[in-house]
C-alpha positions as CSV (number, residue, x, y, z in Angstrom):
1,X,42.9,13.3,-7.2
2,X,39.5,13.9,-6.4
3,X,37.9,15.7,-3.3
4,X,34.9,14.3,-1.7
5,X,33.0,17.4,-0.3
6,X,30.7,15.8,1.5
7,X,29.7,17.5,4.6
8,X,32.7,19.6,4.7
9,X,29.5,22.9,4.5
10,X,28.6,21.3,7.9
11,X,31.6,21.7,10.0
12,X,30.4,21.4,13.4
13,X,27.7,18.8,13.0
14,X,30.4,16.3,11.7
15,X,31.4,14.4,14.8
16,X,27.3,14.2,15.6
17,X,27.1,12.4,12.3
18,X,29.8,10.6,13.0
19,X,28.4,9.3,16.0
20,X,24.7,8.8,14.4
21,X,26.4,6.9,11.7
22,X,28.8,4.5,13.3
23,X,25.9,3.5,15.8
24,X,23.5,2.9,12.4
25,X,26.4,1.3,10.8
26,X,26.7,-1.1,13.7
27,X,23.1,-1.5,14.1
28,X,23.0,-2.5,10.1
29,X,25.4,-4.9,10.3
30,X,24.0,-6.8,13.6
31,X,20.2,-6.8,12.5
32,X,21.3,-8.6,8.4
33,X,23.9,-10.5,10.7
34,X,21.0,-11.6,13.2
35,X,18.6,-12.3,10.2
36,X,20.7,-14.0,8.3
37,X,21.8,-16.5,10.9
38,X,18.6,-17.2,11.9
39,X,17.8,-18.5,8.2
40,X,21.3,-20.3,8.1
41,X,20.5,-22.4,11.2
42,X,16.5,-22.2,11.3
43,X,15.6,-25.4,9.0
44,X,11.9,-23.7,9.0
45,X,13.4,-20.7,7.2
46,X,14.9,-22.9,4.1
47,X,12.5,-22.0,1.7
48,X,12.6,-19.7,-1.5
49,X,11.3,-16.8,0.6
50,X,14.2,-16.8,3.0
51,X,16.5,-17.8,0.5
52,X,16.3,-14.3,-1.3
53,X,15.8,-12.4,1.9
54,X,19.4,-13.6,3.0
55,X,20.8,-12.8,0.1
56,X,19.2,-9.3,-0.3
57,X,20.7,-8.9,3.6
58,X,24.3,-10.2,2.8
59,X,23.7,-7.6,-0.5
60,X,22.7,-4.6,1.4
61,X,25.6,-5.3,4.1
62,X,28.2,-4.9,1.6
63,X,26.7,-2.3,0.2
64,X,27.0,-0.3,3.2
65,X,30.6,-1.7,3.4
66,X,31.7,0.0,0.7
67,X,30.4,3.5,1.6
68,X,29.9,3.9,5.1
69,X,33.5,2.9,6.2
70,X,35.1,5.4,4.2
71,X,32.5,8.3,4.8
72,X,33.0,7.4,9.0
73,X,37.1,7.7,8.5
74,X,36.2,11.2,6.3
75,X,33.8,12.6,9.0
76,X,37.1,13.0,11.3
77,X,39.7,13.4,8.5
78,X,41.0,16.6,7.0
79,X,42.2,14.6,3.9
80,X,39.0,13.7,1.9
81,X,41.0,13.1,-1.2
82,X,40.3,10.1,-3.2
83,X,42.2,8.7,-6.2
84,X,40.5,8.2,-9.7
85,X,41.2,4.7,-9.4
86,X,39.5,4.5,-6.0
87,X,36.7,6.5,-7.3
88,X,35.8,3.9,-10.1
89,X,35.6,1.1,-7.9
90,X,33.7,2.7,-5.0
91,X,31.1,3.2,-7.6
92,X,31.6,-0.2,-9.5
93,X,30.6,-2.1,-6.4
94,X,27.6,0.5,-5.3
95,X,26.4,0.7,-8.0
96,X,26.5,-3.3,-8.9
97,X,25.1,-3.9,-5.3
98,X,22.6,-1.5,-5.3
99,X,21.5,-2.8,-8.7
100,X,21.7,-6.6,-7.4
101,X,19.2,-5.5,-4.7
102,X,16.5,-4.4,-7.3
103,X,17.0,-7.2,-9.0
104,X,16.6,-9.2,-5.7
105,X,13.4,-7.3,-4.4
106,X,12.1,-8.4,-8.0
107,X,12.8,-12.2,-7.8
108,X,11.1,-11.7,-4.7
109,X,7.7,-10.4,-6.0
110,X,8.0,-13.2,-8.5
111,X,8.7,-15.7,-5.9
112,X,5.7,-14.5,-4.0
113,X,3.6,-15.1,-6.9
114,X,4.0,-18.4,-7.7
115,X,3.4,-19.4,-4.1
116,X,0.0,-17.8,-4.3
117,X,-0.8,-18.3,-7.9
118,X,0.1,-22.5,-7.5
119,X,1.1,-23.4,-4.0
120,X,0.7,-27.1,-5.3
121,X,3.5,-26.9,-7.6
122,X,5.5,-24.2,-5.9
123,X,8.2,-26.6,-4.6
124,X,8.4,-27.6,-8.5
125,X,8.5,-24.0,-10.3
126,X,11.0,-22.5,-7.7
127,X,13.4,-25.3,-6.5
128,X,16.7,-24.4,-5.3
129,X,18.8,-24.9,-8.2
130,X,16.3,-22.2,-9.5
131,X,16.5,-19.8,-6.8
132,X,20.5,-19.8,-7.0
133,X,20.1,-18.9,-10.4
134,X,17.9,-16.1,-9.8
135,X,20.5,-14.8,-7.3
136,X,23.1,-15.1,-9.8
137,X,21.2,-13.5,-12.6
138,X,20.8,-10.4,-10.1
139,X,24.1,-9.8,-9.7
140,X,25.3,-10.6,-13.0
141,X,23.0,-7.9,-14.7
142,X,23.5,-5.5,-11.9
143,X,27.4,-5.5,-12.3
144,X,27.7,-5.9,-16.0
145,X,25.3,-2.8,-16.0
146,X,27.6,-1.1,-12.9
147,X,30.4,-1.9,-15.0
148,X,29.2,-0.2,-18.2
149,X,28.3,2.8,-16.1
150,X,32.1,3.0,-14.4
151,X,33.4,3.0,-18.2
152,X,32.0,5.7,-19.7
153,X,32.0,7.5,-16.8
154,X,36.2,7.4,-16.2
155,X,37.0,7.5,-20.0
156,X,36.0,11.4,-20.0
157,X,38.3,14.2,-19.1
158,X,37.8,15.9,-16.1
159,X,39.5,19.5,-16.5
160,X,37.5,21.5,-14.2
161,X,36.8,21.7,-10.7
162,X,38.0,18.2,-8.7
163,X,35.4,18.7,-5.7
164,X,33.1,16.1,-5.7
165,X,29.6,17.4,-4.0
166,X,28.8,14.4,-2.2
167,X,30.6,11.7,0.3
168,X,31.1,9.2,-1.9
169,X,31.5,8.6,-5.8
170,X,27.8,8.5,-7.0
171,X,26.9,9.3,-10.8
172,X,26.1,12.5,-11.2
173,X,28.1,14.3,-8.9
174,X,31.2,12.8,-10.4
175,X,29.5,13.2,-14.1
176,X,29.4,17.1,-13.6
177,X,33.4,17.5,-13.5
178,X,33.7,16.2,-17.0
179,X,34.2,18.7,-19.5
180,X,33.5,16.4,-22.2
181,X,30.4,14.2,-21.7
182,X,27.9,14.7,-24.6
183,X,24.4,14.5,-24.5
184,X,24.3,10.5,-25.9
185,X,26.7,10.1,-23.1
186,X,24.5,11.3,-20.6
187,X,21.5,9.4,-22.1
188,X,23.3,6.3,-22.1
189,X,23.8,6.6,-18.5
190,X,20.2,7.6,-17.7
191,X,18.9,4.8,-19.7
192,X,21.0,2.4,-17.4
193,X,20.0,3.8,-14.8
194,X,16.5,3.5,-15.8
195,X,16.8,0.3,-16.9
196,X,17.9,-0.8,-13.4
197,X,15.2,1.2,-11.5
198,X,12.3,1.1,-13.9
199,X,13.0,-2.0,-15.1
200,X,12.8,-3.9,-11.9
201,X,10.0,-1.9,-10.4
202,X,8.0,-3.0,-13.4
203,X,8.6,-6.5,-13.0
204,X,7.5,-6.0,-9.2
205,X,4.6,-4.6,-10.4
206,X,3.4,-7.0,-12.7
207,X,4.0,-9.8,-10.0
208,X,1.6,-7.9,-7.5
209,X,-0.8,-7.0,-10.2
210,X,-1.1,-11.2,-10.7
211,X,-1.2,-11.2,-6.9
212,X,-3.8,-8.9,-6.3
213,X,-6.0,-10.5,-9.4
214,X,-6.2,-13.8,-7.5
215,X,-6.2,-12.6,-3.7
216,X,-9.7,-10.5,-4.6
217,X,-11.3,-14.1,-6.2
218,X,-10.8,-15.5,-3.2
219,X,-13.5,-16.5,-1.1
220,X,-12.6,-16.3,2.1
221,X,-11.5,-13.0,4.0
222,X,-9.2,-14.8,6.2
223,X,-7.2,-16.2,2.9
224,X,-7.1,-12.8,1.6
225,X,-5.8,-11.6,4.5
226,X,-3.4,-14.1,5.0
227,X,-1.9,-14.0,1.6
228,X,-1.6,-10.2,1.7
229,X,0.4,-10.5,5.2
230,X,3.0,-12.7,3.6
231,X,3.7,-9.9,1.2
232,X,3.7,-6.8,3.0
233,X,6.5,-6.6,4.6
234,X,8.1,-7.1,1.2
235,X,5.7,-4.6,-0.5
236,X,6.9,-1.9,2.7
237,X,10.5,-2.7,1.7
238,X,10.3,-2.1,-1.9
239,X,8.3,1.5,-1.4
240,X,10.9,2.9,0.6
241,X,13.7,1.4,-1.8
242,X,12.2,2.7,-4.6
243,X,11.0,5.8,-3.2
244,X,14.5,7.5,-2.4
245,X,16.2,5.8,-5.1
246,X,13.8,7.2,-8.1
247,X,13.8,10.7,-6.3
248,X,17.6,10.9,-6.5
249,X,18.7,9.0,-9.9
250,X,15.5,10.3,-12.3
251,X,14.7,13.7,-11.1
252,X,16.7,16.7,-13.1
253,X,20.0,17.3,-12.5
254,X,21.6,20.6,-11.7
255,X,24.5,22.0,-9.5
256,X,21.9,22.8,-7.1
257,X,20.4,19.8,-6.3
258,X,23.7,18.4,-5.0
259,X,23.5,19.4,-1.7
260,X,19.8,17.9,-1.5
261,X,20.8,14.6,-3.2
262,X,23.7,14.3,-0.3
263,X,21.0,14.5,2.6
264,X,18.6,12.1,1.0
265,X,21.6,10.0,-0.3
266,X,22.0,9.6,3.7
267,X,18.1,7.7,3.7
268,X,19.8,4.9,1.1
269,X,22.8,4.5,2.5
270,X,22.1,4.4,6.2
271,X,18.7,4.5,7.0
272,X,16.9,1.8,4.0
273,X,19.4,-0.8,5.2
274,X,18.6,0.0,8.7
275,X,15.0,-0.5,8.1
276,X,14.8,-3.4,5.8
277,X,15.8,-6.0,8.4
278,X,14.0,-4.1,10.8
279,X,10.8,-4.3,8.8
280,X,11.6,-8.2,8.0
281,X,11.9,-9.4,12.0
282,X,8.7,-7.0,12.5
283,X,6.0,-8.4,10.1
284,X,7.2,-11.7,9.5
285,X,6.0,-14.3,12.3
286,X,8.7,-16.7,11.4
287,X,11.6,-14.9,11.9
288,X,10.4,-13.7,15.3
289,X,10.6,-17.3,16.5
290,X,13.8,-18.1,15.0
291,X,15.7,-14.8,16.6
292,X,13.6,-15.8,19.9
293,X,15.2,-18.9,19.5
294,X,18.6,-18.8,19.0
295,X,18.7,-15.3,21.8
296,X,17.6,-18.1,23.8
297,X,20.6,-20.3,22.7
298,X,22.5,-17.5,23.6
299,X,21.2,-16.5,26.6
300,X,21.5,-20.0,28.4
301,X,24.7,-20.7,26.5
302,X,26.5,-17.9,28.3
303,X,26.0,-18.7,31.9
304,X,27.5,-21.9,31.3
305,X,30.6,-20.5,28.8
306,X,31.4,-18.6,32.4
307,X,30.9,-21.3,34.4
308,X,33.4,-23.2,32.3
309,X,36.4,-20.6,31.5
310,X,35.9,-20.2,35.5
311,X,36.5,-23.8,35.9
312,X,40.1,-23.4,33.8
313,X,41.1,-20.8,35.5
């Protein structure tokens, strides 16, 4: 059995983070919940654009599904112990998701130029047939990837120490019990890693490069501003993505860095997912109106719903 140490060092700020986190847990879930009913039953929002953004949400929920839960129930248990078998799949699936949301972001940036680059034929290059396989792709590359990653990692011997220095199985921490990883070992699993992170950021890049190349040709300042609005609140969502994820999974690693990889794994896990929807209903026009919309449903709904379980009683 392993022990997940989490923040066991911070005894008495544990039911404070327990509070923090179940009310950003329950925030997470209603804001990807909100945004992705307002696509479902929006017929404005059934375009490419929304089409990844709801499956980026429905990604990032689960991915907080399969740490936060378990992390809430540690915060007020003694017993942190978690079984080898549990261990592997807790980072199977974060791992896979978490790799799926790259790969998302990406089809994304792609997505966004080719409705800038040829608006005409946009409907044409990125029907839905082709946006579903885009989806898929993501997540088949991001598990098979997860997958490798969970196979190395639980084929080693772990003889030493069984304290894990972080809340939940993440690749390093459980990587430095092993008393037999090599160094090819270790470089496979960086190269994954980088593969993952690197990979998809340069195919972002490249998309916004070709973006940027045509926005400055064009003529008019409103159009350039206009075109640059539609991706920004994409651009904002891959900088923070990218920006905790590369300073925890490429920096150095060393027993010391533990403790400041489990605070910043906090900003991932809890606080990107938080933001991301956030940052979606904030910037984008569109989705305003649609959660104006159906609030309004709701709101006038409800009176009624009263008046009518009032009526059967």
């Amino acid at each position: 059995m392993f022990l997940l140490w989490g923040f066991s060092s911070f005894p008495e700020l544990q039911h404070l983070l327990f509070v923090v986190i179940l009310l950003s847990h329950v925030t997470i879930l209603l804001a990807n919940a909100s945004i992705m009913v307002a696509i479902k039953l929006n017929l404005n929002l059934h375009t490419p654009m929304y089409f990844f953004l709801f499956a980026l949400s429905f990604s990032e929920t689960c991915t907080t599904m399969v740490i936060l839960p378990r992390l809430l129930v540690d915060l007020l248990s003694e017993n942190k112990d978690i079984s080898p078998h549990e261990c592997a799949t807790q980072m199977f699936f974060f791992f896979g998701l978490a790799a799926n949301n790259c790969f998302i972001l990406s089809a994304m940036s792609y997505d966004r130029y080719t409705a800038i680059y040829n608006p005409l034929h946009y409907p044409i290059f990125m029907t839905r047939k082709i946006c579903f396989q885009l989806i898929i792709a993501s997540g088949v590359v991001g598990f098979s990837v997860s997958l490798c990653i969970v196979i190395i990692i639980f084929n080693l011997s772990f003889c030493s120490s069984n304290i894990i220095q972080h809340f939940f199985c993440d690749i390093a921490p459980v990587v430095a019990l092993a008393c037999n990883c090599t160094f090819l070992q270790k470089m496979i699993l960086f190269a994954l890693t980088v593969f993952v992170l690197v990979g998809s950021f340069i195919l972002i890049m490249v998309s916004y490069v070709f973006i940027v190349s045509i926005v400055v040709r064009m003529p008019s300042a409103k159009g350039r501003y206009k075109t640059f609005s539609t991706c920004s609140s994409h651009f904002t969502v891959v900088f923070i993505h990218y920006g905790f994820a590369c300073f925890v999974y490429l920096k150095p690693k060393n027993g010391d860095t533990f403790r400041d990889d489990t605070l910043m794994a906090v900003t991932y896990t809890v606080l990107t997912p938080l933001l991301n929807p956030i940052i979606y209903s904030l910037r984008n026009k569109d989705v305003q109106i649609a959660l104006r919309k159906i609030l309004g449903h709701v709101i006038k709904g409800f009176p009624q719903m009263l008046n009518k379980r009032a009526r059967n009683t």
